[in-house]
C-alpha positions as CSV (number, residue, x, y, z in Angstrom):
1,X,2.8,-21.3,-3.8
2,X,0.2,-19.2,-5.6
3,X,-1.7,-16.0,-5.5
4,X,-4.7,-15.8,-3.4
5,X,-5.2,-12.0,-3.2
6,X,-5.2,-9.3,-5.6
7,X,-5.8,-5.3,-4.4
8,X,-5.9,-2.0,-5.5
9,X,-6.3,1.2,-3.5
10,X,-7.3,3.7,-6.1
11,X,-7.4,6.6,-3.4
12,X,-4.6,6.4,-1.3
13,X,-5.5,5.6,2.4
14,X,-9.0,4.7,1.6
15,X,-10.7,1.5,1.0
16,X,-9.4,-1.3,-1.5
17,X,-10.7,-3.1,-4.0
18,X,-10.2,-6.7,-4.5
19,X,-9.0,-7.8,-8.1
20,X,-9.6,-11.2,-10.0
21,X,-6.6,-9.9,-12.1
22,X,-4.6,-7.6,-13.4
23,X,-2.4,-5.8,-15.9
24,X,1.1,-5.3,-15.0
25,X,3.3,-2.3,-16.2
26,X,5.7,-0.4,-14.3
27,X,4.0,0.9,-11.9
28,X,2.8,-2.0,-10.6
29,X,-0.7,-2.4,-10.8
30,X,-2.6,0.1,-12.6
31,X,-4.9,2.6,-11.1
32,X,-3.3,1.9,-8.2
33,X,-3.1,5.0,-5.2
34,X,-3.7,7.0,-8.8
35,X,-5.7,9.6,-6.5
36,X,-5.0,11.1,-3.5
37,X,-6.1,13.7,-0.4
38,X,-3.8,16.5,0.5
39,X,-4.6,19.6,2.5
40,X,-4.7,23.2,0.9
41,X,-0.9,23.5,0.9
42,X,-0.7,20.3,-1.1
43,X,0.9,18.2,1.8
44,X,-0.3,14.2,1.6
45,X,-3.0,13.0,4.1
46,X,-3.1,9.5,5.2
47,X,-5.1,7.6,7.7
48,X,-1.5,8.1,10.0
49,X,-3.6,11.6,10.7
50,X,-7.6,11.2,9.2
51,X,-8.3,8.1,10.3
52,X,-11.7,8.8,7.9
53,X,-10.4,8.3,5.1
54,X,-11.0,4.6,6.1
55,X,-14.8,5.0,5.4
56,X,-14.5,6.0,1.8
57,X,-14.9,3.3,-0.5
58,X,-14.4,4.3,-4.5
59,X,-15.1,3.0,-8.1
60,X,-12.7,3.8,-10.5
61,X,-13.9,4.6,-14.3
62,X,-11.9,6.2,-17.6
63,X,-13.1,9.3,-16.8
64,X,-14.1,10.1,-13.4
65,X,-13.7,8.6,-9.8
66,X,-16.6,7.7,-7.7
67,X,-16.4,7.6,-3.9
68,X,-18.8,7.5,-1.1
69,X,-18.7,8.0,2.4
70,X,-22.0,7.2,5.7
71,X,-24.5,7.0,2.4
72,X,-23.5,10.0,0.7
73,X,-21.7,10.5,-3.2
74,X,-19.4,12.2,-4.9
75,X,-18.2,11.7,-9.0
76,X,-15.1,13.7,-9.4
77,X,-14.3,13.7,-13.1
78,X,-11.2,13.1,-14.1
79,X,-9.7,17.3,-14.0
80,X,-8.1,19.0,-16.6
81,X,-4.5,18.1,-17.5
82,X,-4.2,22.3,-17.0
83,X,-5.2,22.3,-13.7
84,X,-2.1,21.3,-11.5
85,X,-0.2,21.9,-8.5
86,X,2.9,20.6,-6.8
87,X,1.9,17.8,-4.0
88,X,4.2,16.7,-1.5
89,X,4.7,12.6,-0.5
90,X,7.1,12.5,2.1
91,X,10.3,13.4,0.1
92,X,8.7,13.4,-3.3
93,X,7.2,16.5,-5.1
94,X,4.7,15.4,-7.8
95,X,3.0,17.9,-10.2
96,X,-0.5,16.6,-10.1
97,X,-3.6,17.4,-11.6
98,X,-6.3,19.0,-9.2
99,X,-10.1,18.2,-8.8
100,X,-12.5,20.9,-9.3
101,X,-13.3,23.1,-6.1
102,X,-16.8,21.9,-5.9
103,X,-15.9,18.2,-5.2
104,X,-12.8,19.7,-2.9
105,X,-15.3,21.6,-1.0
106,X,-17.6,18.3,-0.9
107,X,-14.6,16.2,0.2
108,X,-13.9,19.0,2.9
109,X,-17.0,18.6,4.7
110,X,-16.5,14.8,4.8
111,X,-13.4,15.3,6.1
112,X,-14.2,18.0,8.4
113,X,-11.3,19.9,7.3
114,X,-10.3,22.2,4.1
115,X,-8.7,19.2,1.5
116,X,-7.6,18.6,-1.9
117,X,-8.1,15.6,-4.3
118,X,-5.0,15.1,-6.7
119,X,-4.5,12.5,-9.5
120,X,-1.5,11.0,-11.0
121,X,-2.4,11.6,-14.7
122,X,-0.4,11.1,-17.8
123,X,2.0,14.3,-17.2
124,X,2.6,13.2,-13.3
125,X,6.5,12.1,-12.7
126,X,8.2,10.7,-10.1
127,X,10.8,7.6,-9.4
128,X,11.3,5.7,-7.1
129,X,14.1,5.3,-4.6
130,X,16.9,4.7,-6.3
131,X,19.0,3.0,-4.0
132,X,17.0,0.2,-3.4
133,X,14.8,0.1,-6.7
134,X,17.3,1.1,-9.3
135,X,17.1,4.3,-11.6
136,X,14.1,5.2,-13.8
137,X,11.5,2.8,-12.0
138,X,8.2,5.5,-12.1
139,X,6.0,4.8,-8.8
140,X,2.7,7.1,-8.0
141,X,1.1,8.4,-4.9
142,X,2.2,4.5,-3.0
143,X,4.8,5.9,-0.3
144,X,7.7,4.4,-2.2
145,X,7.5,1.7,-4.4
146,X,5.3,0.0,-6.8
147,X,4.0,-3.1,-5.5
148,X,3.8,-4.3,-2.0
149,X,3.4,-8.1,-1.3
150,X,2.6,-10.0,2.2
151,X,2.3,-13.8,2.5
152,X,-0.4,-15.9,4.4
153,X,2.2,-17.8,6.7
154,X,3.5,-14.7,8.1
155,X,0.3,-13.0,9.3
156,X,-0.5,-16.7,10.6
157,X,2.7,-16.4,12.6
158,X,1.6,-13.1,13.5
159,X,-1.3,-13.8,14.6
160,X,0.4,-16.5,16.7
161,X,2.0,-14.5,18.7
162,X,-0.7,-12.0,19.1
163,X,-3.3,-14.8,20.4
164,X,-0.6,-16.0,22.8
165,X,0.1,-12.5,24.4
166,X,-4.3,-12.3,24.5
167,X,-3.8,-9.5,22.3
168,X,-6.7,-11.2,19.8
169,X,-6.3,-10.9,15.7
170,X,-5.8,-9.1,13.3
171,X,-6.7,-9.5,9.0
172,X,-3.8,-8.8,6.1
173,X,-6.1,-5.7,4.9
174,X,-4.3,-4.0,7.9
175,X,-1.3,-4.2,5.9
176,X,-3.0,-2.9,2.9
177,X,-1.4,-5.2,0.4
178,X,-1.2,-5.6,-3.2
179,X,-0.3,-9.5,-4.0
180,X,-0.9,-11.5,-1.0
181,X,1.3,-15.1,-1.4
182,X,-0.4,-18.7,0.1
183,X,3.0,-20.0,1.9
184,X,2.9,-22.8,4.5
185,X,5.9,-21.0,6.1
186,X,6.1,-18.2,8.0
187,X,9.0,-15.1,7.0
188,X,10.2,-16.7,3.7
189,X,9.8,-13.1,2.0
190,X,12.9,-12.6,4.0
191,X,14.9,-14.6,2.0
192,X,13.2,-13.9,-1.8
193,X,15.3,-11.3,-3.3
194,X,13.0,-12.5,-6.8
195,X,9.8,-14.0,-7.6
196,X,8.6,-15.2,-11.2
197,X,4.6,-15.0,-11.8
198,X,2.3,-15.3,-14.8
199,X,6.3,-14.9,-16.7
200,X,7.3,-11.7,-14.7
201,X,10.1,-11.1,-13.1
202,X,9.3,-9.3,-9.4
203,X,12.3,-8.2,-7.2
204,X,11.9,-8.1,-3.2
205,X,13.8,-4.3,-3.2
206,X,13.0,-3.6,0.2
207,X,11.3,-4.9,3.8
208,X,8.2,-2.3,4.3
209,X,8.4,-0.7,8.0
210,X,5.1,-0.4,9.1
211,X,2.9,2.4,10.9
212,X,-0.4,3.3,13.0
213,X,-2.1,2.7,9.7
214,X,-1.7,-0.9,10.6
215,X,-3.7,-0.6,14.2
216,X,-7.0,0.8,12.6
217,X,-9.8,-1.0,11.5
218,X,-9.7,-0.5,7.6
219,X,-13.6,-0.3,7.7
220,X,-14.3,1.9,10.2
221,X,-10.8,3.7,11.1
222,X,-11.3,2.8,14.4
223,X,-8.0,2.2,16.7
224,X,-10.5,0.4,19.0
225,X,-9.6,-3.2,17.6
226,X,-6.4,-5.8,18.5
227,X,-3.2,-3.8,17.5
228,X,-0.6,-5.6,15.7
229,X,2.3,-3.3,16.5
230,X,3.0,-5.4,20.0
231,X,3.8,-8.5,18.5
232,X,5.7,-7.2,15.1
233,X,7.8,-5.2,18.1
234,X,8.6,-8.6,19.7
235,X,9.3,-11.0,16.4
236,X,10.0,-8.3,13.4
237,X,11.4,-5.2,15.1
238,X,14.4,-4.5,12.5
239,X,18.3,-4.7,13.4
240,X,19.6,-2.7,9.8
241,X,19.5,1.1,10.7
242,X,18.7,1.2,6.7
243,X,14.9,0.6,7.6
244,X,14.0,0.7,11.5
245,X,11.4,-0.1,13.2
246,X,8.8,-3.0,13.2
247,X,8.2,-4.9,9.5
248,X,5.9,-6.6,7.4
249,X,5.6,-7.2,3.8
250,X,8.2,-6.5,1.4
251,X,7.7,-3.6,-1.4
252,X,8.5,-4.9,-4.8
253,X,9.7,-3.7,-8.1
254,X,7.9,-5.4,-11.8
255,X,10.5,-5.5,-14.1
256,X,8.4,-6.6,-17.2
257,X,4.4,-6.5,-18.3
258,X,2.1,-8.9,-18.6
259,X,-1.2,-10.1,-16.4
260,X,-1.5,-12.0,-13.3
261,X,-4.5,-13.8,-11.8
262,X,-5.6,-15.4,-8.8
263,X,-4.5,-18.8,-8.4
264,X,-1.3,-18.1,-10.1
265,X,1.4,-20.1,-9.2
266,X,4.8,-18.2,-7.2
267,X,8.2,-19.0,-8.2
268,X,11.0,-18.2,-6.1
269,X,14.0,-17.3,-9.0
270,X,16.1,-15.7,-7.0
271,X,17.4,-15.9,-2.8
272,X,19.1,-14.0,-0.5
273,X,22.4,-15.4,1.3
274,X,21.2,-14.3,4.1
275,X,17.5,-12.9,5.5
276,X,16.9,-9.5,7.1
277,X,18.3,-9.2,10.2
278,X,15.9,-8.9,13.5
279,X,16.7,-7.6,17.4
280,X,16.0,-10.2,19.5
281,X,13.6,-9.4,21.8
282,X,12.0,-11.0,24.9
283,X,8.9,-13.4,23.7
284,X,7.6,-15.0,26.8
């Protein structure tokens, strides 16, 4: 098994960028989801409710993020580690430094609606769940963990069951991954509980329950396009009340440094006794 996909999504919920390489440290990859919208109060926007933010694609320098959106550009320097404000990612409350108000009234008329632009700088703190990642392991704007990984067999396997309910295909950006795995078999992330690359060690912390996000087009943010959701309800709808509802991918915790490439080679270190359990569902 080896690597054949490397992404980061510098702006959370907007477009990726595909990596030959990367850096590892303990937040995964870095300037990873390091920026991110909120509204006026400070409250997270995804695509879940601007499906827009699909549109704008981003460069990321030392000092200053570039994005554009339908032909039109904005540099946000990097703000002021003085100008803060608390943000709020589902449970989490992150003190995060804020752009300037002329790029948030910019990003507002993009966006049709009044927004912020927040970045995970040097004095921005928050952990990860510490149930299923262990204590003191620092995550940024992601929605819970550091690294999320999806393998090529199981979208096959996915798409499998899509083309056979006519439902057409779907691509793994709709998962928005960050290591995507070449396996010949489909599911074996089930079983991985850890993964050795490039002399890392990579646990499997937690299946990743998946959204609307995953039924819009990650170009456009159009929901006019085949929809996974169907078939993940009838093969991956989940049985442990721990994490409901339909899965794919598996979110992952580093727990060294070091640099991976693709073309790596994957080695399974570590295996469940048993796979997450699945409600079995009518698949005719």
């Amino acid at each position: 098994m080896r690597i054949t996909d490397l992404f980061i999504y510098p702006l959370k919920s907007a477009r990726g960028i595909a990596l030959p390489s990367t850096e590892i440290d303990a937040f995964g990859l870095p300037g990873d989801r390091r920026a991110m919208i909120t509204d006026r109060d400070g409250h997270f926007i995804t695509q879940r409710e601007l499906s827009e933010l699909a549109r704008i694609s981003l460069q990321p320098g030392t000092s200053e993020l570039r994005l554009t959106m339908g032909g039109q550009e904005i540099t946000a320097q990097i703000p002021n580690a003085a100008r803060r404000m608390d943000v709020s990612i589902w449970k989490s409350i992150v003190n995060a430094a804020v752009a300037d108000d002329a790029v948030n009234d910019e990003l507002s008329i993009w966006l049709g609606r009044a927004v912020k632009l927040v970045f995970f700088d040097q004095d921005a703190r928050r952990s990860a769940s510490a149930e299923w990642a262990g204590e003191g392991t620092p995550v940024t704007f992601a929605d819970g963990y550091q690294i999320l990984l999806t393998t090529t067999g199981s979208l096959r396997a996915l798409n499998a069951d899509l083309e056979k309910h006519g439902e057409g295909c779907v691509g793994m950006d709709r998962f928005r991954p960050n290591i995507v795995v070449d396996t010949e078999e489909a599911w074996p992330e089930d079983r991985w509980a850890a993964i050795e690359i490039g002399g890392i060690r990579f646990d499997l912390v937690k299946p990743c329950s998946r959204c609307i996000m995953t039924t819009q087009d990650q170009s456009s943010g159009s929901r006019d396009v085949p929809n996974p959701m169907p078939a993940m309800g009838r093969i991956r709808m989940s049985a442990d009340r721990r994490v409901p509802g339909p899965l794919f991918g598996w979110n992952v915790t580093p727990r060294g440094t070091g640099r991976i490439a693709v073309g790596d080679p994957v080695k399974v270190i570590e295996e469940r006794a048993e796979g997450w359990a699945f409600k079995v569902r009518d698949r005719a």
